[in-house]
C-alpha positions as CSV (number, residue, x, y, z in Angstrom):
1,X,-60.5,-42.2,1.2
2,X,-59.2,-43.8,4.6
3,X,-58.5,-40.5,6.9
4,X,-56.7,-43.2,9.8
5,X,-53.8,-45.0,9.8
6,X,-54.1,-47.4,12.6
7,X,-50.6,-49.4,11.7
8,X,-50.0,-52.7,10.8
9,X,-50.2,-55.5,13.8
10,X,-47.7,-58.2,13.6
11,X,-49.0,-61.7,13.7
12,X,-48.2,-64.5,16.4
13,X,-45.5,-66.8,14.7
14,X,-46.5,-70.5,16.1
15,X,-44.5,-72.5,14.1
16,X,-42.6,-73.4,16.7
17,X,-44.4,-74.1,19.7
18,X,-47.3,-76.7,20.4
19,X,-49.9,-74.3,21.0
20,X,-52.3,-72.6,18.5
21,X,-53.5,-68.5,20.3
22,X,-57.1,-67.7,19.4
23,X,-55.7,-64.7,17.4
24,X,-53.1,-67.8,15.1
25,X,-55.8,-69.7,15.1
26,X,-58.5,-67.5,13.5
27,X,-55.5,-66.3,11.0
28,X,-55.1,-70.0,10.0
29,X,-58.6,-70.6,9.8
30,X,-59.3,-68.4,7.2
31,X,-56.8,-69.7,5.0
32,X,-58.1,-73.1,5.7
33,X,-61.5,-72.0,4.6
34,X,-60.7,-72.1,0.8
35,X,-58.5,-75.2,1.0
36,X,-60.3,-77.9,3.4
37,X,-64.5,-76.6,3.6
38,X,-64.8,-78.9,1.3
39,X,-64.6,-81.6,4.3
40,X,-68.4,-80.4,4.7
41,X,-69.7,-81.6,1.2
42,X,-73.6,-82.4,0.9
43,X,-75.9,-84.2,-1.6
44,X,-74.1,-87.8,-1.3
45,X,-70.5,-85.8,-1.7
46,X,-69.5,-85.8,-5.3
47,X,-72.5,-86.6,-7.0
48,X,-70.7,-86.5,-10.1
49,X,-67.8,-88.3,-8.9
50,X,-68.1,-89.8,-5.5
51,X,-64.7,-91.9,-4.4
52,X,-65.2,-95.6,-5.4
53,X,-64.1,-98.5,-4.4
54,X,-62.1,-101.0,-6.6
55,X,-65.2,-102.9,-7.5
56,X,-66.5,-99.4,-8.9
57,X,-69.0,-99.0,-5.5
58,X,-69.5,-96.0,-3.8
59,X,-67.3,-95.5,-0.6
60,X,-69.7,-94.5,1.5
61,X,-66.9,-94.2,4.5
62,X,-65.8,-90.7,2.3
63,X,-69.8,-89.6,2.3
64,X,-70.3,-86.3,4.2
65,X,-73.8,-85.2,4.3
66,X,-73.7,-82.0,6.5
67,X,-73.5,-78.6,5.9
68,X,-70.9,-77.4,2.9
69,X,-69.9,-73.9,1.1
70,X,-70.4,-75.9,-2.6
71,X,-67.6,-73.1,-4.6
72,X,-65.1,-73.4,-2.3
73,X,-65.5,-77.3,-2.0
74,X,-65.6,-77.1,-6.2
75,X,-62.8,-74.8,-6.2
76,X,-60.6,-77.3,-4.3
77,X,-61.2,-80.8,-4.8
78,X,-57.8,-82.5,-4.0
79,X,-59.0,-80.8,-0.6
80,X,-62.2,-82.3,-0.1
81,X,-61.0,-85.5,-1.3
82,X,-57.2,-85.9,-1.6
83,X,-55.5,-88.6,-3.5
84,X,-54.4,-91.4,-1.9
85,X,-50.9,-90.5,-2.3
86,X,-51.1,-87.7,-0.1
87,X,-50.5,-88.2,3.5
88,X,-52.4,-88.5,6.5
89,X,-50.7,-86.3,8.8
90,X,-51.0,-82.4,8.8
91,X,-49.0,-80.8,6.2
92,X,-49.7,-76.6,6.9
93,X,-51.7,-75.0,4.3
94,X,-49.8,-73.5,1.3
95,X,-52.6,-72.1,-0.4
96,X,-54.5,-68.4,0.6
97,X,-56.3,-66.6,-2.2
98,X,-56.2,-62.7,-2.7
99,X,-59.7,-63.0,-2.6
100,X,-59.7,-63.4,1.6
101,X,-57.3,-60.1,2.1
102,X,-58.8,-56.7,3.2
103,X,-58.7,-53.5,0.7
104,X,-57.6,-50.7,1.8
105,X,-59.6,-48.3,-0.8
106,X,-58.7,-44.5,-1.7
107,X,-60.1,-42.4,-4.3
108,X,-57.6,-43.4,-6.7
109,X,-56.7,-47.5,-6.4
110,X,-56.7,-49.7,-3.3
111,X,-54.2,-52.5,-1.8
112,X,-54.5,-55.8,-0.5
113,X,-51.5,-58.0,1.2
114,X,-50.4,-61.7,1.9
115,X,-47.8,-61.4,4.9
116,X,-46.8,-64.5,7.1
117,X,-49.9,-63.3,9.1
118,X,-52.2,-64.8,6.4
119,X,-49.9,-67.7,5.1
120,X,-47.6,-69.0,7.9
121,X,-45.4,-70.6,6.1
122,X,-44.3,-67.4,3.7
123,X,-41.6,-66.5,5.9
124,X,-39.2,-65.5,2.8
125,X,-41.9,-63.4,0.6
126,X,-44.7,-61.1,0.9
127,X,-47.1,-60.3,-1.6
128,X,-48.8,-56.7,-2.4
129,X,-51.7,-56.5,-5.0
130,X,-52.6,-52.7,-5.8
131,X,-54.7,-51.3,-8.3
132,X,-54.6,-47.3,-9.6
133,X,-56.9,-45.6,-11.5
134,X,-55.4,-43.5,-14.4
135,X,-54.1,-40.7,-12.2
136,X,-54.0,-42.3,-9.4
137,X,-51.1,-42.3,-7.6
138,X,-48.8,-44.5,-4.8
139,X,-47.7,-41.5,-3.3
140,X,-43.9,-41.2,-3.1
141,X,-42.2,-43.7,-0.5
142,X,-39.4,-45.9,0.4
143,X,-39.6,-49.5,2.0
144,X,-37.1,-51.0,4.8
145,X,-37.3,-54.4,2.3
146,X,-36.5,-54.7,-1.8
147,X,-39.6,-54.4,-3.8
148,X,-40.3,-56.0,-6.8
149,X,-43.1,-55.9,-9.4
150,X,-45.0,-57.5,-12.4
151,X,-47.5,-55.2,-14.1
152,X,-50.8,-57.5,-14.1
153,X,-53.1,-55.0,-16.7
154,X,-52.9,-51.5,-18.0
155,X,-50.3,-49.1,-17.8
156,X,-48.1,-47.3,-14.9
157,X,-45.5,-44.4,-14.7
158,X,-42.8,-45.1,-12.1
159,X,-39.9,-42.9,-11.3
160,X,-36.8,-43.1,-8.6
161,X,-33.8,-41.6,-7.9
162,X,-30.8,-44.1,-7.8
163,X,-28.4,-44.0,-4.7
164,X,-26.2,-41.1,-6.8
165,X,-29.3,-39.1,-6.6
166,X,-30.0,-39.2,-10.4
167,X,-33.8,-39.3,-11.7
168,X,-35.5,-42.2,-13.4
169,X,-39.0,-41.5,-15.3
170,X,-40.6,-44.8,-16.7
171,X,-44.0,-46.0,-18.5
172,X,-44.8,-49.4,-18.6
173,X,-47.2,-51.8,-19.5
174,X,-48.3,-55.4,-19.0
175,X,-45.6,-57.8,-17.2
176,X,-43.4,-55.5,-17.3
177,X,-41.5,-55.3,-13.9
178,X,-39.7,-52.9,-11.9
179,X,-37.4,-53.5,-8.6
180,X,-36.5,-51.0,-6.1
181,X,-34.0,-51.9,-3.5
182,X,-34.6,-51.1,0.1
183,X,-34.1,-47.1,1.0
184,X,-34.6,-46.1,-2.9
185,X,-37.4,-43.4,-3.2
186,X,-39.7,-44.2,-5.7
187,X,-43.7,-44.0,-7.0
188,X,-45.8,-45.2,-8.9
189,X,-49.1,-43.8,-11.2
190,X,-51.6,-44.9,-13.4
191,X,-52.2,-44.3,-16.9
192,X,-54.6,-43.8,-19.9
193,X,-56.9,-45.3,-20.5
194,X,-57.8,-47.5,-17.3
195,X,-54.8,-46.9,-14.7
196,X,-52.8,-50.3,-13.7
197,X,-53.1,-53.3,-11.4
198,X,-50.0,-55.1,-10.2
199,X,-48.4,-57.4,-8.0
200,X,-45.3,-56.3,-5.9
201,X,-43.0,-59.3,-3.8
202,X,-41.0,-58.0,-1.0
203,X,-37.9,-60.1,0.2
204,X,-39.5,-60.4,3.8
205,X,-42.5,-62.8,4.7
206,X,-43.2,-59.8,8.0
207,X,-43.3,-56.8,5.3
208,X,-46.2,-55.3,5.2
209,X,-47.1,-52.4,2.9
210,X,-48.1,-50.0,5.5
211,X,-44.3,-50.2,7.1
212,X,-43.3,-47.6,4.6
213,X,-41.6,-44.5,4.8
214,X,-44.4,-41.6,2.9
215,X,-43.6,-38.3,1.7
216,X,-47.2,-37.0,2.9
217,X,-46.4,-38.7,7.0
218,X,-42.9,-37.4,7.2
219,X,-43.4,-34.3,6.4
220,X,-46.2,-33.9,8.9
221,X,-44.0,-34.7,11.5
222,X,-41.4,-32.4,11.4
223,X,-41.7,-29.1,12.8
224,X,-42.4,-25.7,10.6
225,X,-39.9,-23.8,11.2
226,X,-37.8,-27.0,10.9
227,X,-38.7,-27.6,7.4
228,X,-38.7,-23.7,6.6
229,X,-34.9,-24.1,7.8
230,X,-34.3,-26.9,5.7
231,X,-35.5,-26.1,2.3
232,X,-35.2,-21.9,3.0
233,X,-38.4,-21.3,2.7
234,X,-41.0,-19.4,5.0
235,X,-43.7,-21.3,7.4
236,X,-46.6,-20.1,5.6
237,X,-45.6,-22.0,2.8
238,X,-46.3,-25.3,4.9
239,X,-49.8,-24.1,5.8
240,X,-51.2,-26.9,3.9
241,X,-49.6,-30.0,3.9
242,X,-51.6,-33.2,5.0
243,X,-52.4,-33.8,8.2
244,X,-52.8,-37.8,7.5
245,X,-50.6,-40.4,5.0
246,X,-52.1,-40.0,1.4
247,X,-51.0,-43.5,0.3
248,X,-53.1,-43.4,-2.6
249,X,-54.4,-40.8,-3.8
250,X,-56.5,-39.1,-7.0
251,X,-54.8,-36.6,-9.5
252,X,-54.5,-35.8,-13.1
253,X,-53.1,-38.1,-15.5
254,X,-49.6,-37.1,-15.8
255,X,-48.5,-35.6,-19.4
256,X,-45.7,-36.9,-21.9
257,X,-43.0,-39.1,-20.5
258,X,-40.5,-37.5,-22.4
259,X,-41.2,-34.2,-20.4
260,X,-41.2,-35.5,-17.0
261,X,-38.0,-37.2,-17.7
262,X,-36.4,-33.9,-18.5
263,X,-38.2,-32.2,-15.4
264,X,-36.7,-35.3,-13.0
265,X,-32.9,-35.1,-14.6
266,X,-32.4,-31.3,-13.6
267,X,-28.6,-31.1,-13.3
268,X,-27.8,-34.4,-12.5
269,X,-29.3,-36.1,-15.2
270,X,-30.9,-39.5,-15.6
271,X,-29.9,-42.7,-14.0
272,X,-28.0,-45.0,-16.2
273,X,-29.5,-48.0,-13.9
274,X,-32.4,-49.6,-15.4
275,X,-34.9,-50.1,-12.7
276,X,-37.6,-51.5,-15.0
277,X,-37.6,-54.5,-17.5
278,X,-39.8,-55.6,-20.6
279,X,-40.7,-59.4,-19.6
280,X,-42.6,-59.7,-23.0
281,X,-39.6,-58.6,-25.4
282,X,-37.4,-61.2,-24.2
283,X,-38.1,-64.5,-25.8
284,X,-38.9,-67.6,-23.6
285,X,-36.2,-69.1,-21.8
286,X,-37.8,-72.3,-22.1
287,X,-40.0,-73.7,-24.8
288,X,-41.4,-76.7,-25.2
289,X,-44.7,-78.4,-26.7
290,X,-46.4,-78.4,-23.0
291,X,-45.7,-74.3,-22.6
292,X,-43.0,-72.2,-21.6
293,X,-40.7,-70.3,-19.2
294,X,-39.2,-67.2,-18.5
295,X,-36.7,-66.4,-16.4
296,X,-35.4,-63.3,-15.0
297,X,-32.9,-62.8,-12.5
298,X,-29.9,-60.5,-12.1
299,X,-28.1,-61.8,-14.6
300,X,-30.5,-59.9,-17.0
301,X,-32.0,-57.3,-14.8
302,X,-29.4,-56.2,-13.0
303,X,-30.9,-54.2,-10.6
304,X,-32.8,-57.4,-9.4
305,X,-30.1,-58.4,-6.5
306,X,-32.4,-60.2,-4.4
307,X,-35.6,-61.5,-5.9
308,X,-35.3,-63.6,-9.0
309,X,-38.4,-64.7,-11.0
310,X,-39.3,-67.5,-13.5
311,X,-42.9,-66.8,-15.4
312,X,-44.1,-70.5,-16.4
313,X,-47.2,-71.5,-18.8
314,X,-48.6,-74.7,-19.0
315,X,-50.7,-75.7,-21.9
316,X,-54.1,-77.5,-20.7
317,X,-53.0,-81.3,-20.0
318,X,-49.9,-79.9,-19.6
319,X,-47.7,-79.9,-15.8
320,X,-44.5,-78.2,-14.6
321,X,-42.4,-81.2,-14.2
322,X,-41.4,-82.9,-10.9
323,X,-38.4,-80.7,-9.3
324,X,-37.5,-78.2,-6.5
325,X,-34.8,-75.4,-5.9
326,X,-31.9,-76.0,-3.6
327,X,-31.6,-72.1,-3.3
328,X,-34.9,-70.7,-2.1
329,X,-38.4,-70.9,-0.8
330,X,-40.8,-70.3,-4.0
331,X,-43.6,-68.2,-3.9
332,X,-46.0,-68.0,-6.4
333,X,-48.7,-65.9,-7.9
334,X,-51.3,-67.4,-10.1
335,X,-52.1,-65.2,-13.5
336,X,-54.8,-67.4,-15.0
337,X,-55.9,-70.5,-15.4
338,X,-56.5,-73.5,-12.8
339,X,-54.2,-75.8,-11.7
340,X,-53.2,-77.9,-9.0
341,X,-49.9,-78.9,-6.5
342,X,-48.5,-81.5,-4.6
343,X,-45.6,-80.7,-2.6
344,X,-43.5,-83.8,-0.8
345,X,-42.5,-82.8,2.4
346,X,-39.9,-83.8,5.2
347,X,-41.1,-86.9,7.2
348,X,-43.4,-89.0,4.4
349,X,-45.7,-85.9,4.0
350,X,-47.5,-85.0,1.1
351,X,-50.3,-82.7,0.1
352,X,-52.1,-81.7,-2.7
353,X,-54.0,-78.5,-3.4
354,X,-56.3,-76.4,-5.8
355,X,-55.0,-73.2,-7.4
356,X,-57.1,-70.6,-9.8
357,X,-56.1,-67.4,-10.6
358,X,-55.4,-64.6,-7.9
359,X,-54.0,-67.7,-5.4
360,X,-50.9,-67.6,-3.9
361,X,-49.1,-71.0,-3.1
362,X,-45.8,-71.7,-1.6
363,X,-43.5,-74.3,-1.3
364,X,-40.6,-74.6,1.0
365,X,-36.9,-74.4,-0.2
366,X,-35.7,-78.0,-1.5
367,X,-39.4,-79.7,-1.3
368,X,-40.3,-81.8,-4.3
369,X,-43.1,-80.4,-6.0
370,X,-45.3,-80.4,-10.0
371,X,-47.9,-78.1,-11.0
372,X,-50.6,-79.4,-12.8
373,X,-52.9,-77.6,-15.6
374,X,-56.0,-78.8,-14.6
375,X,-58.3,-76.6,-16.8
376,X,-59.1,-76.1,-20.6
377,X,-57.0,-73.3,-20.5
378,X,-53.3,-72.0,-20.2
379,X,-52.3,-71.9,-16.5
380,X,-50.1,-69.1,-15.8
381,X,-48.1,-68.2,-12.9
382,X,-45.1,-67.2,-11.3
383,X,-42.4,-68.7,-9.5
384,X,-40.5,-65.9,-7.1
385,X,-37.2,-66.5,-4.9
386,X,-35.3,-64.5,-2.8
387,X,-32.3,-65.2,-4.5
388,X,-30.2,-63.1,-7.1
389,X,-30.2,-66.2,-9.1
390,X,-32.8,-68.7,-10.5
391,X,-32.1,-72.7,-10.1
392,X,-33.7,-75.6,-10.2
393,X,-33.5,-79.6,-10.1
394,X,-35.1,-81.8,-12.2
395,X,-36.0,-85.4,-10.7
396,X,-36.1,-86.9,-14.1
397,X,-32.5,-85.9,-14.7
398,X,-31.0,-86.6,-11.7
399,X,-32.3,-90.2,-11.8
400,X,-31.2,-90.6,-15.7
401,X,-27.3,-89.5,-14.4
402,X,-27.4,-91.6,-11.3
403,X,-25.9,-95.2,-12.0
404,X,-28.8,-96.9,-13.6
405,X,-28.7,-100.3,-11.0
406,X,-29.3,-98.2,-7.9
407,X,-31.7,-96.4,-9.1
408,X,-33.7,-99.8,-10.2
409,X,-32.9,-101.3,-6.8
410,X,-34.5,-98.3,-5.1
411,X,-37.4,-98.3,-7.2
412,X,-38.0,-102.1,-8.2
413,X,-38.6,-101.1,-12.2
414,X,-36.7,-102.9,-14.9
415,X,-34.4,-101.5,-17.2
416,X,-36.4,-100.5,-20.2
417,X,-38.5,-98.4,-17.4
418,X,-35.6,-96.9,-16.9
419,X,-34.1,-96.5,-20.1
420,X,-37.3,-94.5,-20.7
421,X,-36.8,-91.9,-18.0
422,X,-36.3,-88.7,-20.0
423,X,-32.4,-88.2,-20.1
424,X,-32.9,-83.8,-19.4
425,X,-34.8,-81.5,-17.4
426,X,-38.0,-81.1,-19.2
427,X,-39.0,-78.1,-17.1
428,X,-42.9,-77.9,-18.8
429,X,-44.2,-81.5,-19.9
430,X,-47.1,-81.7,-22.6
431,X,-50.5,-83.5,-22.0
């Protein structure tokens, strides 16, 4: 169990100056590593696919015989040779894998972040992944930013008080989610038989998960005989408490739900908001023969006020059509599968990059993106926006209901090309 808490250091923001600090530049750099070693391949580069030339030789101009890490260079390919389609010119990294974060481990769980500090260009959204043992338990808290949260495996008792004061006791299980809003106390524990993993999204790309509020650290720093004045009782009483945060910690499992609900109500009773909600018993929003989509946003999960999410599949061959949302920056967390992303940026940019599950990507609020199912598997993943609503644009259906001339004369096809440009949003195309 960690007995310090040394705090969490906020990172240099150089996106807008022309200078890269040692300390930027290392944070980039490991982000970099997953994406672009693969500029270091060796044996002949791509022996099993070497870029060719139109008369089906070798180009031996994209030959790199030095040094490489081979799994990271076969993890991201459109990195270590990206299509010709994408640009030449820098386009920042929009890629960084859980796998590069630090643990914090306890007896009980551990945690591991994505802030700005690791992806620069997440300035909307920060990411959380935690797991608990069963009994282990995120010790009650209270965040400065809206927390919200997909259960990844296993199961997890939360419980709150809403801003009335009134209790709320839940169990939940896989992708269910819960949302707290900023200032609302809340925990979270996990369950028989093998505790919980989730992910939690924070409405602030700076949030880390250390800048919380803990039971264990406030009460350390008030004065004895200020707490025995508060709650009436006697110093002594106080003898004990922790010296250091508990963050997570190792206890019993907790017993029946229906008995902690009734212990939590006390004479106020139970909250009649709905902080948590069952992804999985809602049918898809979207379904199609290439996978589906669901979507939940405060429309349906009221509590939700400022994060909105859409949970896509794509069948293997399948892709998440062409689009981008007018509303929001989108981050994203990848479930399973592999897949991969080209997002169309300002000033004839483009990039393309390698996702596999436990990635996070994210794209930039209006940019034209697709994601690819690249494996022999379903690719799922998430879509998250700081946003009470969800919203999207197709590029399919905006050029099918823009006069059919100009949108020949832009792109120099005839009209049966056109005529064959699907006439709706197709959200999740089949291979």
């Amino acid at each position: 169990m960690n007995d310090e808490y040394t705090g969490h250091q906020p990172c240099n923001d150089n996106s807008n100056d022309g200078e890269i600090s040692r300390r930027g530049f290392l944070t980039v750099g490991s982000a970099a590593l997953a994406t672009v070693a693969g500029t270091l391949a060796v044996d002949g580069a791509m022996a099993q696919g070497r870029p060719q030339t139109a008369g089906g030789q070798s180009d031996r101009s994209k030959s790199d015989p030095g040094p490489s890490n081979k799994p990271l260079d076969t993890e991201n390919p459109d990195s270590e040779w990206p299509p010709d389609t994408d640009s030449e010119s820098l386009v920042r990294t929009f890629k960084y894998p859980f796998s590069f974060a630090n643990k914090r481990t306890y007896e009980g769980g551990w945690s591991r972040e994505v802030t700005v500090c690791e992806l620069s260009v997440s300035k909307a959204m920060a990411g959380v992944n935690m797991r608990l043992t069963a009994g282990g338990v995120r010790e009650l808290h209270w965040h400065t930013a809206d927390e919200w949260a997909i259960v990844l495996t296993g199961n997890a008792r939360i419980t709150a008080i809403d801003r009335d004061g009134r209790s709320f006791v839940a169990d939940t299980k896989q992708y269910d989610l819960w949302y707290f809003p900023s200032g609302i106390p809340h925990s979270i524990q996990g369950l028989d038989p093998d505790g919980t993993e989730f992910m939690l999204v924070f409405d602030d790309g700076n949030f880390s998960e250390t800048e919380t509020v803990l039971l264990s650290d406030s009460m350390a720093h008030v004065p004895r005989e200020v707490l025995s004045k508060n709650f009436g009782i006697a110093e002594p009483a106080w003898r004990n408490l922790p010296r250091n945060e508990l963050f997570i910690f190792q206890t019993t499992v907790p017993g029946p739900l229906g008995a902690d609900q009734k212990a939590a109500a006390g004479t106020l009773g139970k909250s009649t908001q709905d902080f948590a909600f069952r992804t999985m018993e809602m049918p898809p929003t979207v379904h199609t023969r290439g996978g589906e989509v669901r979507i939940v946003d405060s429309s349906i999960f009221k509590v939700s006020t400022n994060v909105a999410m859409a949970m896509v599949t794509v069948h293997p061959g399948g892709m998440r059509e062409l689009h981008w949302h007018p509303n929001s920056d989108e981050w994203q967390y990848y479930i399973a599968g592999k897949g991969r992303m080209t997002v169309i940026s300002t000033g004839n940019l483009a990039r393309t990059m390698n996702f596999q599950a436990g990635d996070v990507g994210y794209v930039q609020q209006t940019l034209l993106h697709y994601i690819e199912n690249t494996g022999d598997t379903d690719l799922v993943f998430l879509e998250m926006f700081k946003s009470s609503f969800y919203q999207d644009l197709s590029l399919s259906e905006w050029l099918a209901h823009t006069p059919p001339e100009l949108v020949m004369a832009h792109l120099k096809i005839d009209r049966a090309t056109y005529d064959a440009i699907p006439k709706e949003k197709m959200v999740v195309l089949p291979g």
